[in-house]
PQR file with spaces between the fields and no chain letter, atoms N, CA, C, O and H, PARSE charges and radii, in Angstrom:
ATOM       1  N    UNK     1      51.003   19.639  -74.587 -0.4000 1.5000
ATOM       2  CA   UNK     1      51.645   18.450  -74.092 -0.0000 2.0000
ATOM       3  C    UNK     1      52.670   17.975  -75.106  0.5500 1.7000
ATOM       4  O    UNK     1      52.476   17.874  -76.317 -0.5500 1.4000
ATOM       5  N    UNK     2      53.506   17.769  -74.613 -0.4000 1.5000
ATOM       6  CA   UNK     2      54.930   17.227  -75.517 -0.0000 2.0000
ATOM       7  C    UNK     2      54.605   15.548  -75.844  0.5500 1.7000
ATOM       8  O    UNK     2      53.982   14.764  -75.128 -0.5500 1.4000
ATOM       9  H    UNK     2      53.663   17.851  -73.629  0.4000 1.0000
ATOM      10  N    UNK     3      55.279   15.283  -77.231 -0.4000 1.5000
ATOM      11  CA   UNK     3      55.171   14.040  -77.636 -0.0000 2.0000
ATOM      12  C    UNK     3      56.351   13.336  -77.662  0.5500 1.7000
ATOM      13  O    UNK     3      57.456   13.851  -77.825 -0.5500 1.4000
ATOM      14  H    UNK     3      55.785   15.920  -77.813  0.4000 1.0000
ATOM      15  N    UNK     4      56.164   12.333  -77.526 -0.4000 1.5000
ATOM      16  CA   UNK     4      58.181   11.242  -77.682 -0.0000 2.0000
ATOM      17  C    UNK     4      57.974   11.213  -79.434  0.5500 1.7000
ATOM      18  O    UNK     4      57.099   11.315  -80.294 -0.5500 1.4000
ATOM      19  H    UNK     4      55.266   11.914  -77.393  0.4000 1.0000
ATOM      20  N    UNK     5      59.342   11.014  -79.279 -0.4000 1.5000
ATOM      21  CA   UNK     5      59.562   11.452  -80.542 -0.0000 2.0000
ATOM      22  C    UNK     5      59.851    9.339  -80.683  0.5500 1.7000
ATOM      23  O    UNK     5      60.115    8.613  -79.724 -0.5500 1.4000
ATOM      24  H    UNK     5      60.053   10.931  -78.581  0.4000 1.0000
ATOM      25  N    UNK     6      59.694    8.924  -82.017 -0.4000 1.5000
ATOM      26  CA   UNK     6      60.594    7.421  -82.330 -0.0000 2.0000
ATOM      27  C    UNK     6      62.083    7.305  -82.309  0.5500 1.7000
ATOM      28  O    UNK     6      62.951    8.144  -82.552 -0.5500 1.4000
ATOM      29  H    UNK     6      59.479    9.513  -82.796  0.4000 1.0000
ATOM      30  N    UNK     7      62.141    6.306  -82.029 -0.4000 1.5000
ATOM      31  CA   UNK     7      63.481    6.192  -81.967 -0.0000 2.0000
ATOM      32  C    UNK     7      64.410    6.592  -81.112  0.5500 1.7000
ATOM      33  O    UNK     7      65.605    6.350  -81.278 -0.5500 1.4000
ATOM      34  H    UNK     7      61.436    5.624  -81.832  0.4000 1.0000
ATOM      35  N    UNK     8      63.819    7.395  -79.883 -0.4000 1.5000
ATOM      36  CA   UNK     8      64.745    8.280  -78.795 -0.0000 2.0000
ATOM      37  C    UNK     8      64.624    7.679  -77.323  0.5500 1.7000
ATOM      38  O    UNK     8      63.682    7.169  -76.717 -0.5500 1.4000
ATOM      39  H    UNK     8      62.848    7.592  -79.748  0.4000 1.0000
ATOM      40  N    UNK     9      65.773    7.907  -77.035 -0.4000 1.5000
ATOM      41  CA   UNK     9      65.941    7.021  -75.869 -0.0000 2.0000
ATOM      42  C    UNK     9      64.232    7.070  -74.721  0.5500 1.7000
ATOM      43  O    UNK     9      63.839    6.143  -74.013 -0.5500 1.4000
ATOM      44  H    UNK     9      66.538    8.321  -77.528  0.4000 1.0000
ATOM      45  N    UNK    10      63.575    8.392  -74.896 -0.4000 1.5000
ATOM      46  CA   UNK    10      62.151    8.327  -74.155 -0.0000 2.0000
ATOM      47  C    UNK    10      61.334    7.681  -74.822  0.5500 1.7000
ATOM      48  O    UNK    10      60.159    7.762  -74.465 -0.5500 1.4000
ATOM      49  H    UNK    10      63.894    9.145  -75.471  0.4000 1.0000
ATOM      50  N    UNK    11      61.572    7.086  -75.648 -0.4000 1.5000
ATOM      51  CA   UNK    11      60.245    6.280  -76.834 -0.0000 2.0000
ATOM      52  C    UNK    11      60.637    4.956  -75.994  0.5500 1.7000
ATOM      53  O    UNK    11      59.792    4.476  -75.237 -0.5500 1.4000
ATOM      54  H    UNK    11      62.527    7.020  -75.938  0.4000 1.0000
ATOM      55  N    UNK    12      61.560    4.526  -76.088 -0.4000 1.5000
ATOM      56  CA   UNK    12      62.416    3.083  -76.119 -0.0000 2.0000
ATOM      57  C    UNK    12      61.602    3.042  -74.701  0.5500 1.7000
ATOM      58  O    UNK    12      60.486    2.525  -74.653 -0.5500 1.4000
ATOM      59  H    UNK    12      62.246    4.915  -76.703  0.4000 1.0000
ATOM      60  N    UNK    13      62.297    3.684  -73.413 -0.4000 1.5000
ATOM      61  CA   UNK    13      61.787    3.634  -72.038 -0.0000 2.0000
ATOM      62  C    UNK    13      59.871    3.737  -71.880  0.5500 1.7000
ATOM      63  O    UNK    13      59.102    3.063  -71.194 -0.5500 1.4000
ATOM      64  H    UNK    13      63.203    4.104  -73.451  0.4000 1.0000
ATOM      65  N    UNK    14      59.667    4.647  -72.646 -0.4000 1.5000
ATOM      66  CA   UNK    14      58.083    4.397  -72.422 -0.0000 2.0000
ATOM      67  C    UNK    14      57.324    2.897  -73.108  0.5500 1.7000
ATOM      68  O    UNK    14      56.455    2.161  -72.639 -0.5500 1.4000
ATOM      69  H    UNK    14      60.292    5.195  -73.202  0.4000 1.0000
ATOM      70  N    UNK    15      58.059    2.850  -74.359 -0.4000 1.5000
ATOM      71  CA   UNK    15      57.713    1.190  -74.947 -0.0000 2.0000
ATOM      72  C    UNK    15      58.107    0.238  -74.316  0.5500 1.7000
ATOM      73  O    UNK    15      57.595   -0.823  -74.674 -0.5500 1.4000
ATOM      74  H    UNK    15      58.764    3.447  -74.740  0.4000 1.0000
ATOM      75  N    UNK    16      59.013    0.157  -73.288 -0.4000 1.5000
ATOM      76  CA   UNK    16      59.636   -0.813  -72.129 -0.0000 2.0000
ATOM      77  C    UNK    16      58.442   -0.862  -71.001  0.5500 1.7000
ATOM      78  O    UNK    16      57.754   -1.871  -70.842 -0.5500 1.4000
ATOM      79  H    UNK    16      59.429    1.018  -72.997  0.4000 1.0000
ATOM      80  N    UNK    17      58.273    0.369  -70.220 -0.4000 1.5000
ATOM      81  CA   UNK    17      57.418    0.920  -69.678 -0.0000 2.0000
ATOM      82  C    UNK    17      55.795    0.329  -69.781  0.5500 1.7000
ATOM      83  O    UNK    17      55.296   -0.049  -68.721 -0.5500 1.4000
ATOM      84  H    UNK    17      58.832    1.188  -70.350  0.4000 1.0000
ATOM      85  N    UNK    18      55.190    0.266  -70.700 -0.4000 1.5000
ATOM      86  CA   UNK    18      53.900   -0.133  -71.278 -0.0000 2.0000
ATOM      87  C    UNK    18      54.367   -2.175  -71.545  0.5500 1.7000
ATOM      88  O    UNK    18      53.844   -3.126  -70.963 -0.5500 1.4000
ATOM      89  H    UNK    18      55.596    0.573  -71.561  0.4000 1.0000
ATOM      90  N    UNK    19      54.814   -2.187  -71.970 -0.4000 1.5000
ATOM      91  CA   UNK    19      54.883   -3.402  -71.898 -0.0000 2.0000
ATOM      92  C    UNK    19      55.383   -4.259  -70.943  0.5500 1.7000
ATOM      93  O    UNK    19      55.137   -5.455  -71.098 -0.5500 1.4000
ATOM      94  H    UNK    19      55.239   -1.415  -72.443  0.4000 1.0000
ATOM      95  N    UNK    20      56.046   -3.905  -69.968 -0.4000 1.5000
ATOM      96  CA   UNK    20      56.113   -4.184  -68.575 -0.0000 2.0000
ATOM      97  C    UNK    20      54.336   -4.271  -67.971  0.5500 1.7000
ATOM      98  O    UNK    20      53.649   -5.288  -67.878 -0.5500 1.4000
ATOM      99  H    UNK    20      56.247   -2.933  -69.843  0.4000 1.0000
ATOM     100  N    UNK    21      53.960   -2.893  -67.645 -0.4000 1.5000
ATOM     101  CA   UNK    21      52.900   -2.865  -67.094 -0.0000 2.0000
ATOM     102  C    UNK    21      51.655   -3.661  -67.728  0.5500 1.7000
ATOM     103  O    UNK    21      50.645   -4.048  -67.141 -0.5500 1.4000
ATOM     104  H    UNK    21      54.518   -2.067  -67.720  0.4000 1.0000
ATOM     105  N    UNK    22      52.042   -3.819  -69.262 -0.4000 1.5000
ATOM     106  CA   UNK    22      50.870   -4.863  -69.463 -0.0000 2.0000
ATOM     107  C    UNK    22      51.420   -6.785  -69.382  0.5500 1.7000
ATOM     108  O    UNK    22      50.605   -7.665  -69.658 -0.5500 1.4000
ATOM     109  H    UNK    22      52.863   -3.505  -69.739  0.4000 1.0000
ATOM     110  N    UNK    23      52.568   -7.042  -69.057 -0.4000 1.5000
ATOM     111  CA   UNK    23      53.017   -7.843  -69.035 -0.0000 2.0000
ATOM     112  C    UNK    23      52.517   -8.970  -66.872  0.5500 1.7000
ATOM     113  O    UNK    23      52.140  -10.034  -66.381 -0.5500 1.4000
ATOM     114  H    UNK    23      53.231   -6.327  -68.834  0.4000 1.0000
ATOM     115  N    UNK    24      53.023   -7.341  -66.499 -0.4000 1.5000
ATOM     116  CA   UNK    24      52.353   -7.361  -64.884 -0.0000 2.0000
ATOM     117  C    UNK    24      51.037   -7.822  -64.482  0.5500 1.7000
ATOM     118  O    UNK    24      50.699   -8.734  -63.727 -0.5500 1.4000
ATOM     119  H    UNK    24      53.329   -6.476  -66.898  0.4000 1.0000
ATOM     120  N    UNK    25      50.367   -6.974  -65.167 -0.4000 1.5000
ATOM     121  CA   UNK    25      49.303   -7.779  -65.166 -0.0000 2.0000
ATOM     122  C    UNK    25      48.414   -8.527  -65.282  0.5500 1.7000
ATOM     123  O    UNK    25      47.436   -8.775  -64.576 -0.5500 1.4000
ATOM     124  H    UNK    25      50.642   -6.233  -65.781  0.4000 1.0000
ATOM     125  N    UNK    26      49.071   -9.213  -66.989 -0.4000 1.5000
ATOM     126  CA   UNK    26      48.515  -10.530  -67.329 -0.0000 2.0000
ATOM     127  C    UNK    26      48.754  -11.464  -66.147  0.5500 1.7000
ATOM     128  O    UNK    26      47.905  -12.183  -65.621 -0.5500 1.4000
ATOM     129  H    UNK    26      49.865   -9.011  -67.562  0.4000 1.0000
ATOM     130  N    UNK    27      50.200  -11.330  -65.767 -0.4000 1.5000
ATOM     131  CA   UNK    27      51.097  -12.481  -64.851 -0.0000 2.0000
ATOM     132  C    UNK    27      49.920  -12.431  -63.528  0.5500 1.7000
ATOM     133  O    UNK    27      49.473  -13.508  -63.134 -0.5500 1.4000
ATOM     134  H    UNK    27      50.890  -10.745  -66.195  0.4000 1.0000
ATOM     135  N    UNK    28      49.433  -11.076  -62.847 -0.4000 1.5000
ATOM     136  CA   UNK    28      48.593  -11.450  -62.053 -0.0000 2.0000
ATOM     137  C    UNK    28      47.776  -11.826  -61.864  0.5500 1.7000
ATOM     138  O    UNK    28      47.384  -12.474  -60.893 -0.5500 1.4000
ATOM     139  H    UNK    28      49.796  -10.201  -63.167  0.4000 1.0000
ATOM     140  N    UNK    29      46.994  -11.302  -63.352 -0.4000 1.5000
ATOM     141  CA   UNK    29      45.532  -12.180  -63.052 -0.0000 2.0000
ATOM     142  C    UNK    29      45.413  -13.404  -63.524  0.5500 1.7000
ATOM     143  O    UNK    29      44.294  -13.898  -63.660 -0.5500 1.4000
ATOM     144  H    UNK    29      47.313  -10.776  -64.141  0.4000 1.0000
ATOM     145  N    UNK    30      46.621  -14.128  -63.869 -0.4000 1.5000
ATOM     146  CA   UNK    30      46.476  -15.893  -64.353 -0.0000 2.0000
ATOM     147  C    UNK    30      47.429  -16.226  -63.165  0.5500 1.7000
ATOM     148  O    UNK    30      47.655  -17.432  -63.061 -0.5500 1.4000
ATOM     149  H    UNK    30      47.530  -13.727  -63.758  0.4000 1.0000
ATOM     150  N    UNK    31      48.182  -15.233  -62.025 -0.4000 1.5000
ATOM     151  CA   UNK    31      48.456  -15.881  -61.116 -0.0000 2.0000
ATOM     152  C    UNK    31      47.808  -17.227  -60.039  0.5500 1.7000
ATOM     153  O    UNK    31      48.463  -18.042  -59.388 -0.5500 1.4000
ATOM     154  H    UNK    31      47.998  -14.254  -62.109  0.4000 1.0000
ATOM     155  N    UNK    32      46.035  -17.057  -60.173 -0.4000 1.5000
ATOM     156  CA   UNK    32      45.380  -18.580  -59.284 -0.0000 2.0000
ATOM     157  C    UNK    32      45.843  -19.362  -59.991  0.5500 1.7000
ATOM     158  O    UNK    32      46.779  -19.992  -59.500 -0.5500 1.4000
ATOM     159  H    UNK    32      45.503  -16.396  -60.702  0.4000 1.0000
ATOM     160  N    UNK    33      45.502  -19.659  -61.230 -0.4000 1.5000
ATOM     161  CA   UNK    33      45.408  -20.989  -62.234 -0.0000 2.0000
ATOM     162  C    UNK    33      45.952  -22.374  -61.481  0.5500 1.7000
ATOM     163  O    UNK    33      45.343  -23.431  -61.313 -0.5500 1.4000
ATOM     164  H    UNK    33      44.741  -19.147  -61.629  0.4000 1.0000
ATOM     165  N    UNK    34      47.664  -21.911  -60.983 -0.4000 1.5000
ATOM     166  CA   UNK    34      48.224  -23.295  -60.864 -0.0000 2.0000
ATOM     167  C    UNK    34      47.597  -23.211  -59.462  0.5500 1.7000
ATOM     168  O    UNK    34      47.644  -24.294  -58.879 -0.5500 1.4000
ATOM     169  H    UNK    34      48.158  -21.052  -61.120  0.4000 1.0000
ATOM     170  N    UNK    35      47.084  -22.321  -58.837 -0.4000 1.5000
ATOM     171  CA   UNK    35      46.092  -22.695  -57.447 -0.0000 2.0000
ATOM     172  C    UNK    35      45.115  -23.687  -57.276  0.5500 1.7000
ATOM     173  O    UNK    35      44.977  -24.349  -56.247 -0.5500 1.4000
ATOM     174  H    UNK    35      47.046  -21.441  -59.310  0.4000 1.0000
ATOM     175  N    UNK    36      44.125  -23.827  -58.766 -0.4000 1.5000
ATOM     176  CA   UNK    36      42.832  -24.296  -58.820 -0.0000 2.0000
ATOM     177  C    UNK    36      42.594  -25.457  -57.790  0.5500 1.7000
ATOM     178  O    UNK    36      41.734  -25.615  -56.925 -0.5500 1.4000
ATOM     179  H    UNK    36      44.237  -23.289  -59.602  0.4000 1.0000
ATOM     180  N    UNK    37      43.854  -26.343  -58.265 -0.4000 1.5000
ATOM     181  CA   UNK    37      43.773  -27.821  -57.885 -0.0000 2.0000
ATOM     182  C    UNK    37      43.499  -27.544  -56.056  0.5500 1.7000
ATOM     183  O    UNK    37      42.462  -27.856  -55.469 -0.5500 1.4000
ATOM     184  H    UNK    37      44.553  -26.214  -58.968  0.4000 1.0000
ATOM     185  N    UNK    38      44.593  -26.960  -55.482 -0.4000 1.5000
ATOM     186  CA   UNK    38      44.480  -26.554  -54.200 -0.0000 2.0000
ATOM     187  C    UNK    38      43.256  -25.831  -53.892  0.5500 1.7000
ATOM     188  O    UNK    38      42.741  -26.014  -52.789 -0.5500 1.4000
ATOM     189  H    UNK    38      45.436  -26.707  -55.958  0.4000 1.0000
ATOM     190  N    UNK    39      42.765  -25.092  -54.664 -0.4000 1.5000
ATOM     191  CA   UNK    39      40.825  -24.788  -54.016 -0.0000 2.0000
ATOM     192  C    UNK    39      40.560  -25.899  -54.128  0.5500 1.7000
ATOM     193  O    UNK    39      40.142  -26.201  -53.010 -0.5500 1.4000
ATOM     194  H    UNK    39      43.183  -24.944  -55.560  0.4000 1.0000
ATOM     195  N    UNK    40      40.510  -26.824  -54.790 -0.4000 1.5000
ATOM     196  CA   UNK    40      39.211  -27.497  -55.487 -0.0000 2.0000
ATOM     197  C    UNK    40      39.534  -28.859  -53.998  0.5500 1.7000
ATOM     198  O    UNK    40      38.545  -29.214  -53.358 -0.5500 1.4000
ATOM     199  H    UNK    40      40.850  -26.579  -55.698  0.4000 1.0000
ATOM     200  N    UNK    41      40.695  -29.357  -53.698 -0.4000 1.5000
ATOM     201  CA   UNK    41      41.236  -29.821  -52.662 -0.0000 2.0000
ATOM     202  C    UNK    41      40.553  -28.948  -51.232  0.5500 1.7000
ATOM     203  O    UNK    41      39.536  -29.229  -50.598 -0.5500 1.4000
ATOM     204  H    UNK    41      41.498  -29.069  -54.218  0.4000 1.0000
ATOM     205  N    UNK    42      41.372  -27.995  -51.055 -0.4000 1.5000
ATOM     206  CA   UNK    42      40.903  -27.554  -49.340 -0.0000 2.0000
ATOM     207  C    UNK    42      39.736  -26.895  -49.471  0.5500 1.7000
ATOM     208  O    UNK    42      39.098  -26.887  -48.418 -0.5500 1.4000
ATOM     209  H    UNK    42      42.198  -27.767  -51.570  0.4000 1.0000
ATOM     210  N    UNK    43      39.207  -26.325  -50.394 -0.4000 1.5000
ATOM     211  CA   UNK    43      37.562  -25.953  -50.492 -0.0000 2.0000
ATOM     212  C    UNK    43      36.244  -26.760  -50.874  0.5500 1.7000
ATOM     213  O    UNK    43      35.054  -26.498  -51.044 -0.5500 1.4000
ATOM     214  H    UNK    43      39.726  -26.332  -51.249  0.4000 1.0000
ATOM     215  N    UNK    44      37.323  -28.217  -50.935 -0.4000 1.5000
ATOM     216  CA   UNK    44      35.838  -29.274  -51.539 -0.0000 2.0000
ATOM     217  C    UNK    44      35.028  -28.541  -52.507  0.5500 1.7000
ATOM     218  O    UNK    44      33.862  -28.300  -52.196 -0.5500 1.4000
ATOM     219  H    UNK    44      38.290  -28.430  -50.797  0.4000 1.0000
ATOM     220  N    UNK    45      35.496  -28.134  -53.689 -0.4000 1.5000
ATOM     221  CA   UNK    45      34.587  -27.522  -54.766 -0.0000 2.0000
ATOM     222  C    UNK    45      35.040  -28.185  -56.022  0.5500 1.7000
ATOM     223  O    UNK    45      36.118  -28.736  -56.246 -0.5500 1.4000
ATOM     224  H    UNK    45      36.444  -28.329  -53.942  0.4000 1.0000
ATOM     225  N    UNK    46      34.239  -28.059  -56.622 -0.4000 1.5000
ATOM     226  CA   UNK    46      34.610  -28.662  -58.065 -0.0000 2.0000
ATOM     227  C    UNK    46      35.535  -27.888  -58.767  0.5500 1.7000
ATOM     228  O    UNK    46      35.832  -26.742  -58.432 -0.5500 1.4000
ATOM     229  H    UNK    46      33.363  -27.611  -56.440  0.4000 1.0000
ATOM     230  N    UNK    47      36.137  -28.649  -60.015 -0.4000 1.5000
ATOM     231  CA   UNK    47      37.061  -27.896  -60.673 -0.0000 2.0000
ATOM     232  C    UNK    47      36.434  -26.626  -61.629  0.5500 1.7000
ATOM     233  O    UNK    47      37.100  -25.642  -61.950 -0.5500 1.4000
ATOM     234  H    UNK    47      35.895  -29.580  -60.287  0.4000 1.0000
ATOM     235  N    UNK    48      35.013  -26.858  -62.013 -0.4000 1.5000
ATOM     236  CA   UNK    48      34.164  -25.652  -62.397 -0.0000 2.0000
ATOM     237  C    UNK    48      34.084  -24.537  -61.675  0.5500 1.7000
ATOM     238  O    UNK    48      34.194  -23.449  -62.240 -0.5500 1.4000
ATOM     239  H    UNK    48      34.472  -27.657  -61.752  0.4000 1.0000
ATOM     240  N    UNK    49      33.811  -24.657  -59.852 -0.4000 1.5000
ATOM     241  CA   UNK    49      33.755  -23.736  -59.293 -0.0000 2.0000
ATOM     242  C    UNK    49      35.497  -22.836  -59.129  0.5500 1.7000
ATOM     243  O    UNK    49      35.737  -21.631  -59.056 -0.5500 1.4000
ATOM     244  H    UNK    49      33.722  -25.540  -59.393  0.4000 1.0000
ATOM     245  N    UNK    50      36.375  -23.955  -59.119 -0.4000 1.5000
ATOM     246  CA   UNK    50      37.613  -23.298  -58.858 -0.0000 2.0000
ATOM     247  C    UNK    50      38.192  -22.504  -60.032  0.5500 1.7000
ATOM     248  O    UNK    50      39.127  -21.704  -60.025 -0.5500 1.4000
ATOM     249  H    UNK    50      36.180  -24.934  -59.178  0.4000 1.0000
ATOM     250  N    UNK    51      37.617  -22.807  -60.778 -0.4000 1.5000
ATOM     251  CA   UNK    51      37.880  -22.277  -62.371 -0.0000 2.0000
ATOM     252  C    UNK    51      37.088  -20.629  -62.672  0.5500 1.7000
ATOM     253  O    UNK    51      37.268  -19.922  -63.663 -0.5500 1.4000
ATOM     254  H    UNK    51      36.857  -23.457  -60.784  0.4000 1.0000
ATOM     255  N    UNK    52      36.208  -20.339  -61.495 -0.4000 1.5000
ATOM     256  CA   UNK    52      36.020  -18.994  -61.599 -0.0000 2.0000
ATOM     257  C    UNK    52      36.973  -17.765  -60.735  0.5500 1.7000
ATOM     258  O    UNK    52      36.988  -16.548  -60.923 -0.5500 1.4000
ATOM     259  H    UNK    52      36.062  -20.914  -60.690  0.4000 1.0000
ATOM     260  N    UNK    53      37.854  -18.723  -59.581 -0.4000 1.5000
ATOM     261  CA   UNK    53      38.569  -17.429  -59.479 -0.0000 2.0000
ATOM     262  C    UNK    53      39.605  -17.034  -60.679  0.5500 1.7000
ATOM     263  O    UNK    53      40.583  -16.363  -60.347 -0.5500 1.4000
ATOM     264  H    UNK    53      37.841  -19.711  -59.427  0.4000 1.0000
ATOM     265  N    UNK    54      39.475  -17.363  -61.898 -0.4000 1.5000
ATOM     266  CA   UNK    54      39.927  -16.790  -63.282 -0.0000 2.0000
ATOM     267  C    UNK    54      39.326  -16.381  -63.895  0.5500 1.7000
ATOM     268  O    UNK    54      39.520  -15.211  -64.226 -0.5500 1.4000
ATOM     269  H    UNK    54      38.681  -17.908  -62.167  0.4000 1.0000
ATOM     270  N    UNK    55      38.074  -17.229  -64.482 -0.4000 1.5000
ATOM     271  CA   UNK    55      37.048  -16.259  -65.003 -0.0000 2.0000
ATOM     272  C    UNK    55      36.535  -14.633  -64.485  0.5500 1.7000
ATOM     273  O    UNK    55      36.510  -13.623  -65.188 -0.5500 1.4000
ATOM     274  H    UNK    55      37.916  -18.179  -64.213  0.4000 1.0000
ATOM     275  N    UNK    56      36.158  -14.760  -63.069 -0.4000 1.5000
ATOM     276  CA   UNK    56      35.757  -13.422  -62.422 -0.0000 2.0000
ATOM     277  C    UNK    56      36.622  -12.474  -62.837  0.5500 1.7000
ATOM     278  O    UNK    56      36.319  -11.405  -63.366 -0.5500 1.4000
ATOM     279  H    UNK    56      36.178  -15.581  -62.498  0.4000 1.0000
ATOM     280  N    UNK    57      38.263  -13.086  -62.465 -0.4000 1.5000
ATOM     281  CA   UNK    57      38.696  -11.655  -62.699 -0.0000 2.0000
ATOM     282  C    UNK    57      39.136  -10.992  -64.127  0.5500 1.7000
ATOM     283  O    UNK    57      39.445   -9.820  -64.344 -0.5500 1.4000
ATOM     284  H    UNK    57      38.509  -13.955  -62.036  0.4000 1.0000
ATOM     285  N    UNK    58      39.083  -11.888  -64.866 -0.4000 1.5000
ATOM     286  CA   UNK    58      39.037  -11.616  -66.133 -0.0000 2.0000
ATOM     287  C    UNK    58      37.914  -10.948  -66.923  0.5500 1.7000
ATOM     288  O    UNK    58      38.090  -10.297  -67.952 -0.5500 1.4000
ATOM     289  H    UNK    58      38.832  -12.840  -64.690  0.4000 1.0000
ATOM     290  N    UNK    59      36.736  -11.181  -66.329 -0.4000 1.5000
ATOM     291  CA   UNK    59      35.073  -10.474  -66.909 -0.0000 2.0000
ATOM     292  C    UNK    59      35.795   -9.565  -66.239  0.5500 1.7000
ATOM     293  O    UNK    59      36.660   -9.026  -66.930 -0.5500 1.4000
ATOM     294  H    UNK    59      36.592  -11.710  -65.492  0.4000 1.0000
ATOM     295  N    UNK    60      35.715   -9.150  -64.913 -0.4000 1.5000
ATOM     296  CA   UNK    60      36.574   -7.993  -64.466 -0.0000 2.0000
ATOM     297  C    UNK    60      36.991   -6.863  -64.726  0.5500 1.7000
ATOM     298  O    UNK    60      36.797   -5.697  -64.381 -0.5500 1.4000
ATOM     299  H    UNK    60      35.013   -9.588  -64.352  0.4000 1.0000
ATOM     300  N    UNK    61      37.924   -7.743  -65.761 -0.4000 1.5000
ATOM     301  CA   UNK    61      39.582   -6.969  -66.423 -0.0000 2.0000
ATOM     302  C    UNK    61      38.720   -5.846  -67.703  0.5500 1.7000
ATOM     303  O    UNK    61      38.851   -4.657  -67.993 -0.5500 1.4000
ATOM     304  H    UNK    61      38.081   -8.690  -66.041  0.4000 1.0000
ATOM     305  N    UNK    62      37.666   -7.179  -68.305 -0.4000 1.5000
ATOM     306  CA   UNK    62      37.543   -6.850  -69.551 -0.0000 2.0000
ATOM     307  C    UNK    62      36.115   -5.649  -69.302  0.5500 1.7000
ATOM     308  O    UNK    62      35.632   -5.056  -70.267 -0.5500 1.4000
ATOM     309  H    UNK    62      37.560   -8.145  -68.070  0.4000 1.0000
């Protein structure tokens, strides 16, 4: 298997690459957060309970 070499235009794109994709998916899984208020509103739940669709998916992740 071939390696990227530093400094070459395939290093640069794969280090773009990886940090995109880990960038993606922080953004999704803290995508509920500004939701909570709206569960905790149309689901009549507390802000504890609305506070696990973040937790879950984060035990999840990890």
């Amino acid at each position: 298997m071939g390696h990227i070499q530093k400094g070459t235009s395939a290093f640069r794109k794969a280090n773009l690459a990886f940090f995109a994709a880990g960038f993606n998916t922080f953004a999704i899984l803290y995508s509920t957060q500004p939701l909570m208020p709206e569960f905790t509103e149309d689901f009549g739940i507390s802000p504890t309970m609305a506070s696990l669709s973040l937790s879950l998916t984060t035990i999840s992740l990890a």
